[in-house]
C-alpha atoms as one frame of an Amber mdcrd trajectory, in Angstrom:
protein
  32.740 -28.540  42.730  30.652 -31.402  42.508  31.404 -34.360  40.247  29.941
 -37.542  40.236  31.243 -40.382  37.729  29.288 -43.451  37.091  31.784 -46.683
  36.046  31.410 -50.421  36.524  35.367 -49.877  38.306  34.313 -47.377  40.852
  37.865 -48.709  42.650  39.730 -47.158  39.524  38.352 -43.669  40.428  38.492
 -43.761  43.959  41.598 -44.441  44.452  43.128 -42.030  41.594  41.259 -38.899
  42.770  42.164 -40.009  46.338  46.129 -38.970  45.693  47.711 -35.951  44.424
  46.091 -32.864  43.095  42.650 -34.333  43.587  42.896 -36.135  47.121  44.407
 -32.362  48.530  40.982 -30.921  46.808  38.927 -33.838  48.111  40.071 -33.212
  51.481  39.820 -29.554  51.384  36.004 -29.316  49.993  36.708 -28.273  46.951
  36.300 -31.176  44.577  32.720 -33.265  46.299  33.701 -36.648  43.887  31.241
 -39.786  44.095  32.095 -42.714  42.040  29.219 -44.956  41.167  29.080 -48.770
  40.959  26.377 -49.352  37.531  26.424 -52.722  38.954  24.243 -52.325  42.293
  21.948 -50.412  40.222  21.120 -53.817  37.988  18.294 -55.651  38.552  19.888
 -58.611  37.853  21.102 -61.124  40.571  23.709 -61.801  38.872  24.223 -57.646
  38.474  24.763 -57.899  35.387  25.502 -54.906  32.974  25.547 -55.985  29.573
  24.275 -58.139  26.591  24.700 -59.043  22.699  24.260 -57.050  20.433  21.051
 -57.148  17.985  22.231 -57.765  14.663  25.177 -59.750  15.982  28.432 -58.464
  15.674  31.313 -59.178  17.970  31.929 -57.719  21.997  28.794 -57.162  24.839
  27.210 -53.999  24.995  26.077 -52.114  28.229  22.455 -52.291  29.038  20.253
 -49.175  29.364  18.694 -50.587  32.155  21.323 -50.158  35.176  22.203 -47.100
  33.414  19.174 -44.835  33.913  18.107 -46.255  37.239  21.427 -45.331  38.637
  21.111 -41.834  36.850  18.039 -41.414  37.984  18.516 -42.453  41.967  21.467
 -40.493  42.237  20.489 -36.860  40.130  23.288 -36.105  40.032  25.029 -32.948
  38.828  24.225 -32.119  35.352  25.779 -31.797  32.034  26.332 -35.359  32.487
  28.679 -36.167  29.624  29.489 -40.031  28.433  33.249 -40.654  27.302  33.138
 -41.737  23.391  34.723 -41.728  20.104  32.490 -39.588  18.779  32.031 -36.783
  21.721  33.667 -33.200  21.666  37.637 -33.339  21.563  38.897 -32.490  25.363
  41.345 -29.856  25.744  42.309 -26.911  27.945  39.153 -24.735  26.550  37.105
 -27.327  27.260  38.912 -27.751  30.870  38.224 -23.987  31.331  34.775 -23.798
  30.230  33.712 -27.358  32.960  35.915 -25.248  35.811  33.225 -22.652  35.368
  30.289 -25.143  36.246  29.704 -26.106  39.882  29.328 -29.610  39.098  29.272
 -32.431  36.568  28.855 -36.059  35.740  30.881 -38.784  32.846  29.494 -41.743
  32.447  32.110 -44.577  31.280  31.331 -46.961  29.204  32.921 -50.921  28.202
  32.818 -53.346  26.406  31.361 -51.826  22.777  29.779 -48.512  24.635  26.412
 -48.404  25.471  23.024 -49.131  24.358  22.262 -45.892  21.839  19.200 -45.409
  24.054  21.556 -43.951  26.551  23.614 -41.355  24.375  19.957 -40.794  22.907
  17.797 -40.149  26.146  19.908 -39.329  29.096  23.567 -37.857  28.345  23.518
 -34.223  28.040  26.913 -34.099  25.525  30.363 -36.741  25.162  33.821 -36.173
  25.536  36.388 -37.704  23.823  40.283 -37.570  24.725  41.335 -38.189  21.186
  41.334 -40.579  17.769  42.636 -43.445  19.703  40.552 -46.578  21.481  40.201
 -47.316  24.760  39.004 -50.667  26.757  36.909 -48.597  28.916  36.209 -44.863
  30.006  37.762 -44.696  33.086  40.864 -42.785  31.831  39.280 -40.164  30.512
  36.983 -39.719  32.748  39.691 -38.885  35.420  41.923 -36.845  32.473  38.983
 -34.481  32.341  38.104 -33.783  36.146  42.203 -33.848  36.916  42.240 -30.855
  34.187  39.479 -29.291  35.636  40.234 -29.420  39.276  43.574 -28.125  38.392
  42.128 -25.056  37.284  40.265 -24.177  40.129  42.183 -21.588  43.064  41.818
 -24.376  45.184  43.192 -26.940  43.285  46.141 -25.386  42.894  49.285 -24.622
  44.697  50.726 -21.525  42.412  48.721 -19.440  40.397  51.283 -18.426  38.293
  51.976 -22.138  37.292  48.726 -22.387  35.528  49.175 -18.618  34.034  52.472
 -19.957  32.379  51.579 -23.295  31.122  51.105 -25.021  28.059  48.098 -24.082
  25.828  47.463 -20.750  27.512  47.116 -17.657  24.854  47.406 -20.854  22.319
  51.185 -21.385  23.160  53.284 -24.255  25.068  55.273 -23.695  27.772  58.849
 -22.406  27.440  61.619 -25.115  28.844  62.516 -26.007  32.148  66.153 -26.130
  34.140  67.056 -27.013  37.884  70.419 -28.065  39.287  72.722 -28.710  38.563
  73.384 -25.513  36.368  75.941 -28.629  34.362  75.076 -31.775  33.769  76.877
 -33.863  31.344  78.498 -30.904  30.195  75.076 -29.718  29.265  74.900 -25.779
  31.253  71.895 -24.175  31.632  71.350 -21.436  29.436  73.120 -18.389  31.073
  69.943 -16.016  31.040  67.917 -18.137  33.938  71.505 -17.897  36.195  71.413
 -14.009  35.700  68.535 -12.630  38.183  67.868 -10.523  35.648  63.816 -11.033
  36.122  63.208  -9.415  32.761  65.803 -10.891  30.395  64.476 -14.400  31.938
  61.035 -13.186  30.759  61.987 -11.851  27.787  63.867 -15.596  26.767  60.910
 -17.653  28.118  58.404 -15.767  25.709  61.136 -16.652  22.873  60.801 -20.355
  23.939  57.204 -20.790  24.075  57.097 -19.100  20.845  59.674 -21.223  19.046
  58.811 -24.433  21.043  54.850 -23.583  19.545  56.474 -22.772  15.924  58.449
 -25.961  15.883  56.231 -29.101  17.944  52.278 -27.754  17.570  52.252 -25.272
  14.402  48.836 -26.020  14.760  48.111 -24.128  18.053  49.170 -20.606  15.371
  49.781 -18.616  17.893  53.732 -18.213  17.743  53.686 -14.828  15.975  51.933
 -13.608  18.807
């Protein structure tokens, strides 16, 4: 998958899609990332990226300038999607439904976003992670293709982990254990120490249904 991500802290991207989930899929051809600098694309010497706002009004917003000509030399792979307050809400649908693309682009914005002309003329959607405020898009931007990539057989290490987890069939995950089977005095619940493959089944489903009933009502699937 192809995903490029255009940010005036390229650095910030690099080097978290360098480790983990993401660097193994970087290095294995799965996940082609390219982090753009907005900056060398300004035709400014001083490269800069953003300006006052017309009407006045407090914080710099980004340019549309630097913006489209570094859209527009790279093409890259489209939806291109710009992180903002008021894009679609991100979450493991959304995840599923990118995973399904063979590329995309974010565009992260600072300072007070960017100039309207941008969300107007040259995004293709937003995202937004939530009803919370951010200095910059960054974050998101590398929520979103983490989520993805994760989805992806070669992103992964155990297909079953991602069959299991939270948010799948509108549930969350049942709870954990490792060793020790006591710690604290707290045991383990006896079930997972049985090998009994389908009692352990049996009480996981339980969990994730009660876990679902009692912390995210919302999701409504614990009846299921």
């Amino acid at each position: 998958m192809k995903i490029t991500v255009f940010s005036i802290f390229r650095e910030l991207v690099e080097h978290y899609c360098s480790a983990s989930i993401l660097g193994r899929a970087r290095q294995s051809g799965a996940l082609d990332l390219q982090a753009v600098d907005v900056r060398d694309y300004s035709s400014d010497r001083h490269h800069s990226v953003d300006d006052i706002p017309y009407g006045g009004g407090a914080g710099m917003v980004m340019t549309p300038g630097p913006i489209f000509a570094a859209v527009e030399a790279i093409e890259p792979p489209r939806p291109l999607f710009y992180l903002a307050p008021w894009g679609r809400r991100f979450d493991q649908s959304f995840a599923e439904e990118l995973s399904r693309h063979e590329g995309f682009s974010l565009l992260c914005g600072r300072y007070e976003g960017v100039d309207a002309r941008v969300e107007d003329h040259l995004v293709d959607g937003a995202i937004s992670l939530g009803d919370f405020v951010l200095a910059g898009g960054e974050l998101g931007a590398m929520a979103v293709i983490e989520a993805t990539i994760r989805l992806l057989p070669e992103g992964r290490g155990n297909a079953e982990s991602i069959a299991d987890e939270s948010f799948v069939d509108g549930k969350l995950e049942y709870p954990h254990y490792t060793r020790p089977a006591v710690f604290r005095s707290w045991a383990v619940p006896e079930v997972l120490l049985s090998g009994h493959h389908a009692e352990i089944a049996k009480w996981r489903l339980e969990m994730s249904k009660a876990r679902t009933a009692a912390m995210r009502p919302d999701l409504g699937s614990h009846e299921r």
